[in-house]
N, C-alpha and C positions, 0 to 999 in steps of 0.2 A: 210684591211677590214673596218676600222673605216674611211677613207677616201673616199672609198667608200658609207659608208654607209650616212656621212656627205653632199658628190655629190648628192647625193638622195633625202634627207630632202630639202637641198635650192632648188635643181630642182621643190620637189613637193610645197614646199612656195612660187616660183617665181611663178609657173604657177597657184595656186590659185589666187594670186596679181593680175595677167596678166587675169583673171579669170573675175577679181570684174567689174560690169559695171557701170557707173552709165550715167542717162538722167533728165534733167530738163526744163519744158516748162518754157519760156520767150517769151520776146512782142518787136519785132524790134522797134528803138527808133524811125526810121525814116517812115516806113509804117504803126506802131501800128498793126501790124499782127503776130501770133502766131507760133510759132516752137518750138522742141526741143533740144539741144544744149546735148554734154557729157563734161564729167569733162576738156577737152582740149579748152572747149569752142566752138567748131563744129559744125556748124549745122548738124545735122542727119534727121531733119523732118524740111524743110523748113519752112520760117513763111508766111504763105498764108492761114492761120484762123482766122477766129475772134475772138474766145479765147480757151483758154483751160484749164481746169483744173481739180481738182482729189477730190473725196471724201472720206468714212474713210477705203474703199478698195485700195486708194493709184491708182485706177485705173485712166486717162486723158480724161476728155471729152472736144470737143471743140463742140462753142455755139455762137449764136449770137444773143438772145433777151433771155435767159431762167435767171430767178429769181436767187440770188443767194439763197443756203440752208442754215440751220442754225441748228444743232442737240445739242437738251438739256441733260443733267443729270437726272439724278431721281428726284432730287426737284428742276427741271426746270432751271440746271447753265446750261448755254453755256459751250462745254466741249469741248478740243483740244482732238484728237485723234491722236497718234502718233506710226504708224508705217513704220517702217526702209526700208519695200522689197516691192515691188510692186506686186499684186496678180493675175494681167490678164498681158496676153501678148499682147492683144489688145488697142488701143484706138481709143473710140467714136471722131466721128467727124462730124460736119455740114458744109454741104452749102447748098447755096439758101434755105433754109430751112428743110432742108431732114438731117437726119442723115445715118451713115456708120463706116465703121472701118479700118482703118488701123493697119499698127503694128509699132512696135517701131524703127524701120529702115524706116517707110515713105511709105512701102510699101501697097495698097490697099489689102484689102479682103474681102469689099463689097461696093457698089456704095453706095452714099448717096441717099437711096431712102425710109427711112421711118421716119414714122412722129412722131417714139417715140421709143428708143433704151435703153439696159439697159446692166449693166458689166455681165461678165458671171458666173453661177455658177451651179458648177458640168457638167461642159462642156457645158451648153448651155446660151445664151442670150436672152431675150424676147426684141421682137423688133412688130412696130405695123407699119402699110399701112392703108389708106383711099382706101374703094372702090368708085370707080372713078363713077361705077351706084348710088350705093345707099348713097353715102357721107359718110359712115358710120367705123368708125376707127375696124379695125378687128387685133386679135394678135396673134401671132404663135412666135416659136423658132427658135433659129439660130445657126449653130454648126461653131466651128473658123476657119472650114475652110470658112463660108462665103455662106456653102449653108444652106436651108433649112433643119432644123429635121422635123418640121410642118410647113407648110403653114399657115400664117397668115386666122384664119378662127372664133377664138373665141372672143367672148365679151371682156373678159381681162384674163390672165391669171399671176400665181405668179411664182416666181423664184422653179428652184427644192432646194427640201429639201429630205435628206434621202433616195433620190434616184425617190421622188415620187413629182407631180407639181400640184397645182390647176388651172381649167380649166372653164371659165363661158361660158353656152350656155342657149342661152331662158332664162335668168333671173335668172338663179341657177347655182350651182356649182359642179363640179363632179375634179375624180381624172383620170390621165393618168401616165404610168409609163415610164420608159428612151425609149422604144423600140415604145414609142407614143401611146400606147393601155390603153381606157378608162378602170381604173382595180374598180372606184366606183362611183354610176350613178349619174348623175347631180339632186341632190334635195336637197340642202341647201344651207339656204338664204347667209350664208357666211359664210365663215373657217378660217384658219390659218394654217402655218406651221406645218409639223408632229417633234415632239421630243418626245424621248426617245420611239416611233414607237406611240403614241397616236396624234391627232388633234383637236383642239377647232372646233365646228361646233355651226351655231346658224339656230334656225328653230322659225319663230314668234317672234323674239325680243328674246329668253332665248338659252343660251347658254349650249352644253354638250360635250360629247371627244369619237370619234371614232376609230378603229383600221383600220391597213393600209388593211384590206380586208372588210373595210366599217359595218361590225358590232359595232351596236352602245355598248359602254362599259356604259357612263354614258347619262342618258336622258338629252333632253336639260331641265332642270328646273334651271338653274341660272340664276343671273342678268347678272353676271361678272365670268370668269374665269381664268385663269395664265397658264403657260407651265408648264409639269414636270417635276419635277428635283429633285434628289434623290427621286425618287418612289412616291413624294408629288404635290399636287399642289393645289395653294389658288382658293377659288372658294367663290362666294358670293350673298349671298338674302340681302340687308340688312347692315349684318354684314358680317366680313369675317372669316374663316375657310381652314379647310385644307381635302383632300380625297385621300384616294389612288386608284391603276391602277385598281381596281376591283368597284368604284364608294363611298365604303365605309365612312364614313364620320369621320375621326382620330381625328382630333381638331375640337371643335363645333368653331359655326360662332360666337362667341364674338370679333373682333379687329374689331377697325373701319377699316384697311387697314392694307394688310398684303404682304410681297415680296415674292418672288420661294425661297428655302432652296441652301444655299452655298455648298461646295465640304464637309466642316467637319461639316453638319448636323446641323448648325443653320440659322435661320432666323431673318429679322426684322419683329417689328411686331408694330402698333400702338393701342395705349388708352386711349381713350379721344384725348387728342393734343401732348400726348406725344409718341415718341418711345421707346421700348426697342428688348430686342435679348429673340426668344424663343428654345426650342431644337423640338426634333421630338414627343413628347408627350403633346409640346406643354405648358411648364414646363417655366416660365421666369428665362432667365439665368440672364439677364441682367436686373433688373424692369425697368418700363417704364418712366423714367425721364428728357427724353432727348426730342430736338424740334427737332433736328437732330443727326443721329447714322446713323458711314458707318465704315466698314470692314476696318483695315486699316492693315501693315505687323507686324509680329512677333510677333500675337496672341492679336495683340492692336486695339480701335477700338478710332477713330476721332469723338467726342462729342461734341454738340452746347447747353448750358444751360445758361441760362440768357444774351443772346446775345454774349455770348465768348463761344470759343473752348479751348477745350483742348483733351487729352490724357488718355483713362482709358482700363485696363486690361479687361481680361472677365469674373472677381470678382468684377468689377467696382469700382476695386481700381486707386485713380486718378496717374497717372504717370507722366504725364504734368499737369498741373494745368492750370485753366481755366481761360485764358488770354489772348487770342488772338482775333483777329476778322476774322482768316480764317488760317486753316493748311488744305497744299495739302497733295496728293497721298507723298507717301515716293518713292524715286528714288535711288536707290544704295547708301539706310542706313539714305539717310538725307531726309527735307520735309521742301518747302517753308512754313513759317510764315509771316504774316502782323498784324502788332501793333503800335499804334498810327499813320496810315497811314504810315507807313514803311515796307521794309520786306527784310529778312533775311533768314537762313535756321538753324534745328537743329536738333538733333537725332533723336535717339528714347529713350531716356531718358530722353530726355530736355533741352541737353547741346547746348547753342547757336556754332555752325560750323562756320556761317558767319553775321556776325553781322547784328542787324534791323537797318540796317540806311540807305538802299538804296531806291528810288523811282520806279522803277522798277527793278523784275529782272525773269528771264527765268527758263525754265527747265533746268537738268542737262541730255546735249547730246554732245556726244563724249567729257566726261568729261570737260565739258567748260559751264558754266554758263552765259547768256546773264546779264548785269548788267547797270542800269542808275543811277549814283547820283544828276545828275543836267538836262545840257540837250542834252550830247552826252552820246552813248552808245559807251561798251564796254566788255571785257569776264575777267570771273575771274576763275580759278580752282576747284575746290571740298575744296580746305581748304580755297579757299577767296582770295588766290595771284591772282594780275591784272597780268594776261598773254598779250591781246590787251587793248591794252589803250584806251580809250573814247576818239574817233574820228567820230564816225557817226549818220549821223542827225537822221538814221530811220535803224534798226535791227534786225533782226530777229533767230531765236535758231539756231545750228547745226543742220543739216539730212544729215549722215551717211559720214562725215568727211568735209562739206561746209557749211556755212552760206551765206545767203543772204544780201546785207546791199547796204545802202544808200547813197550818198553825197550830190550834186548838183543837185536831182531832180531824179536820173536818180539811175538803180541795178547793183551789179556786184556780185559778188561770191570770198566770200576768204574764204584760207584752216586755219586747226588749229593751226598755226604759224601766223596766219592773214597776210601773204602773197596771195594777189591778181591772182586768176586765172584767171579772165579778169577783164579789165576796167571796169569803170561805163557806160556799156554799151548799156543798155536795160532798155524800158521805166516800165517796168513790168516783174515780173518772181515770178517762185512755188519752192520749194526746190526742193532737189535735191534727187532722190530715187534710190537706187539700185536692179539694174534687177539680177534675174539667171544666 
């Protein structure tokens, strides 16, 4: 029985193995044209594009004259977004100027024939046509099999949310639901997504929140207003404040600037120049002493006071001591430091893990650390042992058991033994993501 049941266990562990996909766009050395490649090194999606690449949905677009994008943080940092799985099964694709969609085997499932395409959500894609009469860009939906749910017919339209999509006709904005039917009439100058079943609407410059059967809950009389979350949301003349689903008004408008309320019921909140953390009554848990305060794990919050960071509880007892000149996000317990232009990594109690004395170093993915001390990089572990040795001119973190890296000009792909899954083969490439 136990033989059997052991038979069982590796069967179902190989065939998840056997399970895992992974795909990664690169840039043929010798055509500079775009494909995607699996962990064997294969082409799967020839390279016959001008480029491809993914945003913070992990989805691939390919492009041939479009801007690259750049999404900021809260106080305006450039932020790496990092996740592991990839979310559509599709990718966008261009030629001659037109966009379309394949899938992740190379297969078509819609001709490149519009002039503005978007990843999908909640089963549909907004995608837009020029009519050819009146020159005029018209947008409608797209469902993955590649046909129409709508016919390109409106002004512009938003992605679904909640099951529900904004919809612009004649200069205003109305709502339609999955089954394509106007469910709330087009009369506002502009909206936003519905959460927690409420939507920002603005009529004449002031902003209010309606419900998904278009009865208005709060008039538009603001300047400024936020999404809800936890039954709150900042709203502002002026100052800002907080209101609940009924329009009420909870916290008067006192903060210069205030965020949407977290999962355990506090906020930030500013005064004067500084931040602190408030609760639901609007009560400073944390006073406001801080230039910058952000959420950080196991009940601690990453604080910048007289140009250094440190580490304080949510009694704003100090934990770390305020010394650095930047602590990131914490990743499985630890959190990049930089001090005296170095950096390092250390708890959450402030014990240095890996020493400040690198010049560069990475996140912690597939427990392997990117690290530079001079001018090759290299990987170190979670306690700081060089696993790859500093060999490569140009490096890049783990995604989901590869790193990308550099020598003579040219990328290749090794696993976390830094054994080489291909040469330096490719003029250009994206990490590596795994599908379903």
């Amino acid at each position: 029985m136990k033989k059997i049941r052991l038979i069982f266990v590796l069967s179902f562990v190989f065939n998840v193995l056997q399970a895992q996909v992974y795909r990664a766009p690169v840039q043929d050395l010798e055509t500079r044209k775009w494909g995607v490649i699996n962990e064997k090194a294969e082409y799967i999606v020839q390279p016959e594009y001008d480029d491809i690449w993914r945003l913070k949905d992990n989805a691939v677009y390919i492009k041939k004259t479009d801007k690259e994008l750049i999404y900021l943080g809260f106080f305006g940092v450039a932020t790496t977004i990092y996740l592991p799985q990839k979310t559509s099964d599709l990718i966008r694709v261009k030629k001659e100027g037109k966009w379309g969609y394949i899938d992740w085997n190379g297969n078509k499932i819609s001709d490149c024939k519009f002039v503005h395409a978007e990843d999908f959500k909640e089963g549909f894609g907004r995608v837009a046509i020029v009519d050819e009469t009146t020159n005029i860009k018209k947008w409608g939906f797209l469902k993955q099999n590649g046909e129409f749910f709508i016919e390109p017919q409106y002004e512009d339209v938003s992605s679904f949310s909640e099951g529900l999509a904004w919809v612009k006709k004649d200069g205003k904005w109305g709502v339609i639901n999955t089954s394509g039917d106007v469910v709330i009439n087009f009369e506002w100058d502009a909206a936003k997504d519905f959460t927690e079943g409420l939507a920002q609407v603005n009529k004449d410059l002031l902003w209010g929140y309606i419900d998904k059967t278009g009865k208005v809950i709060v008039e538009p009389i603001y300047q400024k207003t936020g999404v809800f979350k936890q039954g709150l949301a900042a709203v502002t003349n002026g100052t800002t404040g907080y209101i609940d689903k009924t329009g009420n008004l909870v916290i008067d408008l006192k903060y210069q600037s205030a965020q949407h309320f977290l999962e355990d019921g506090i906020a930030f909140a500013k005064q004067g120049e500084l931040w602190g953390c408030i609760d639901k009554s609007g009560n400073w848990i944390i006073e406001p002493e801080y230039r910058r305060l952000e959420k950080s794990e196991n009940g601690l919050f990453r604080a910048s006071k007289d140009g250094l960071w440190g580490l304080i509880d949510m009694s704003a007892n100090v934990v770390v001591d305020f010394q650095y000149q930047q602590i990131n996000v914490f990743q499985d317990g630890i959190a990049r430091v930089k001090k005296d232009n170095r950096w390092g990594f250390i708890d959450a109690t402030g014990n240095v893990v890996i020493p400040i004395e690198y010049r560069n170093l990475g996140d912690v993915c597939s427990d392997l650390i990117l690290f530079r001390k001079d001018k090759l990089y290299g990987y170190l572990d979670k306690q700081g042992n060089e696993v790859i040795k500093e060999q490569f001119k140009v490096a890049r973190d783990f995604s989901n058991g590869y790193a990308r890296v550099r020598g003579k000009g040219k990328w290749g792909f090794i696993d976390t033994q830094g054994n080489w899954i291909t040469d330096e083969t490719f003029y250009l490439s994206s990490d590596f993501m795994k599908l379903d």
